[in-house]
KEROZA-220838 format. One record per residue: x, y, z of N, C-alpha, C in turn. Coordinates in steps of 0.1 Angstrom, whole numbers, plus 5000, padded with zeros to 4 digits. Atoms other than C-alpha are relative to their C-alpha. Layout:
N
XYZXYZXYZ ...
***
This chain:
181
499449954988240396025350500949905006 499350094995242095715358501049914990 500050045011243295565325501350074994 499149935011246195705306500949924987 499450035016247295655268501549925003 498850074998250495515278499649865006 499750094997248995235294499049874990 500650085012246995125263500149854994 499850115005248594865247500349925009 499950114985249094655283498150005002 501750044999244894685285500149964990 499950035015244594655249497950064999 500949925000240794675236498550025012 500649994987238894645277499750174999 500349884999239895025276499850094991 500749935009238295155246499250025001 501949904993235295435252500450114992 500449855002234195735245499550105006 498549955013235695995242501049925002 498650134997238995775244501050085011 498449984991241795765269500950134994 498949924998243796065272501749995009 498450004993247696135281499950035012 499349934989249096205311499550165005 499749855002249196595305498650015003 501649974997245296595302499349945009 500450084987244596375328500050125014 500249914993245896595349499650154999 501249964999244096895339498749995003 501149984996241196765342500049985016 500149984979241896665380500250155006 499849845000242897045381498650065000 501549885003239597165370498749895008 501250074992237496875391500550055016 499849944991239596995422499650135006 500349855002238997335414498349995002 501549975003235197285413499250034989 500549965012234397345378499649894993 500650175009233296975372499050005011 501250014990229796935389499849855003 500550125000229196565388501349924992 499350075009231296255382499149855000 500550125002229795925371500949924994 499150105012230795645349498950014988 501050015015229395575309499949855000 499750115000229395215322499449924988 500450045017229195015286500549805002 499650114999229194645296499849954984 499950135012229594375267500449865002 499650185003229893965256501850044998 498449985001233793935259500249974984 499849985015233493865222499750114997 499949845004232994205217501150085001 499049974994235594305236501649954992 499150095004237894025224500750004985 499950005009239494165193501450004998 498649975001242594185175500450154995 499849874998242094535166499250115007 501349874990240494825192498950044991 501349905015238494965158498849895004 500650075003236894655156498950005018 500750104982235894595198499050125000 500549934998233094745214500450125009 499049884991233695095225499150025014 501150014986232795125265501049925011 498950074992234495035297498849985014 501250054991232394785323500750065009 499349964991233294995355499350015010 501149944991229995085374500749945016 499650084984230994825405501150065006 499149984994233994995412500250204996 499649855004233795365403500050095016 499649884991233195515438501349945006 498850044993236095315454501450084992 498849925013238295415424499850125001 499849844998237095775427500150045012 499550024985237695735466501650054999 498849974997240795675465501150094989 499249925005242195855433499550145004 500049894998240296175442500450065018 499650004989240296185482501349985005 498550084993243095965492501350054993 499049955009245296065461500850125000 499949895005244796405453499250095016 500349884993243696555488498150044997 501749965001239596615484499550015011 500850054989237396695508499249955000 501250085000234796485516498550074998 501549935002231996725514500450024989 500649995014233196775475499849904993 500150135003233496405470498549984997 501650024998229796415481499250044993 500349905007228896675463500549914984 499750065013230196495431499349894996 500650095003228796185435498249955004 501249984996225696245452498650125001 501349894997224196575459499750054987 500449985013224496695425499549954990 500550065010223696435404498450015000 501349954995220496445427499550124995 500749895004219896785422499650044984 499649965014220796765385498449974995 501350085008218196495377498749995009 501149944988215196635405500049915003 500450124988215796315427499850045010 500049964987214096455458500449925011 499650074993214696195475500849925005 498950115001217896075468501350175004 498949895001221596295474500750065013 499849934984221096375512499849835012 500750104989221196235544498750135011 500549884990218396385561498549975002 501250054996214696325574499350054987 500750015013212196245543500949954984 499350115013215196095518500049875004 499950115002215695775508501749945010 498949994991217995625533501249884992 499650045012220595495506501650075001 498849934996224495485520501149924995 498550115010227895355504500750045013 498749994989230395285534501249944992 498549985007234095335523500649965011 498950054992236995135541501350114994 498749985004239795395534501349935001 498850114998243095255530500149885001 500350175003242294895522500249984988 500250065014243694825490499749854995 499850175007243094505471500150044982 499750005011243694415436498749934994 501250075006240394335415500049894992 499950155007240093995404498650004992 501050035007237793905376498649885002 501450114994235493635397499850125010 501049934993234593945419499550114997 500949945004232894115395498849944998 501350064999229294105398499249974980 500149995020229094135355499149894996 500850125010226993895334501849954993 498550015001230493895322501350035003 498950004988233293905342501350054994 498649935004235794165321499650125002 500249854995236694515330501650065001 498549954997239594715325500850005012 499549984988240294755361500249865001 499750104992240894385368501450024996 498550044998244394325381500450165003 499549864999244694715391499550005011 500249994987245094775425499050125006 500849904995242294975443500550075014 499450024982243295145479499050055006 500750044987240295155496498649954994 501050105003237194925495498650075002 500749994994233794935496499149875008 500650144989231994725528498949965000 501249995000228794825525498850064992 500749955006225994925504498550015006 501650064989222094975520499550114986 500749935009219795135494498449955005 501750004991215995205510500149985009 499650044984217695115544499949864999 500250174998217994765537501749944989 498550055007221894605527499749924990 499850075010222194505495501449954994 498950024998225794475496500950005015 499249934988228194385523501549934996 498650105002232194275521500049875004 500350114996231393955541499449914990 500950125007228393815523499650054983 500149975014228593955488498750105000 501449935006225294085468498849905004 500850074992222294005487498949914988 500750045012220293945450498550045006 501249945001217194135463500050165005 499349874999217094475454499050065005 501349935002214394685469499850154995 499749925006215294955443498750054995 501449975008212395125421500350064987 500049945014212495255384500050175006 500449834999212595655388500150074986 499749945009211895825358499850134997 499749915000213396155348499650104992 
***
């Protein structure tokens, strides 16, 4: 959704996944049919790897997978909202309430008395350009570096307690839990 076949050989093999990068033309159908409502959930397939993996001279050879997780709601912030017009209640709906509902997280998806109080604050309109020392990665490559973002995220609180903030980075104590599906 962000990605297009034209801009391939300037990434080289960072943006090789599965299924692979599509053109233009299909790109934007599918924003057509995620606008439309006919896409329930968006995530990422985040596929980190050792930059020798990555580091090849032919795509066949690299691992297929694109490290994105850190930056997908900002990225889907601003190309779906800010871009393309979204409302925010479907944004939400894409990235939260459904996935919730998908995978019976009762306690995750909402804001509302008895959920997990668990909030991503979005700076609209703040671009920066992602530098590869501020990814949090064991390895510090990602297609997105050096691609401008336009709006940030400031804050992260997961259990009601900040685990991210713009200021002071990643706090390194998560008070997360395993949930299994």
């Amino acid at each position: 959704m962000y990605f297009v076949t034209d801009e391939l050989d300037e990434i080289g093999p960072l943006a090789k996944c599965s299924p692979p990068i599509r053109d233009k033309k299909a790109q934007d159908g599918l924003w057509r049919h995620v606008l439309a409502g006919n896409i329930n959930v968006i995530t990422t397939d985040y596929s980190p790897c050792p930059a020798t993996l990555k580091n090849k001279n032919n795509a066949f050879d690299a691992w297929g997978g694109i490290a994105g997780l850190q930056n997908d709601v900002d990225i889907f912030f601003d190309e779906s909202v800010q871009k393309r017009g979204m409302p925010l209640t479907q944004f939400s709906r894409l990235i939260a309430i459904n996935p919730a509902d998908r995978f019976a997280l009762h306690t995750k998806g909402r804001i509302a008395i008895g959920k997990d109080a668990d909030f991503t604050f979005i700076l609209p309109n703040s671009p920066y350009t992602l530098r590869a020392e501020e990814l949090e990665y064991r390895d510090k490559i990602s297609a997105y570096v050096g691609r401008k973002i336009g709006a940030r995220i400031v804050r992260a609180i997961l259990l009601g307690e900040t685990i991210y903030s713009l200021e002071n980075g990643l706090t390194g104590a998560f008070p997360g839990r395993y949930i299994k599906v």
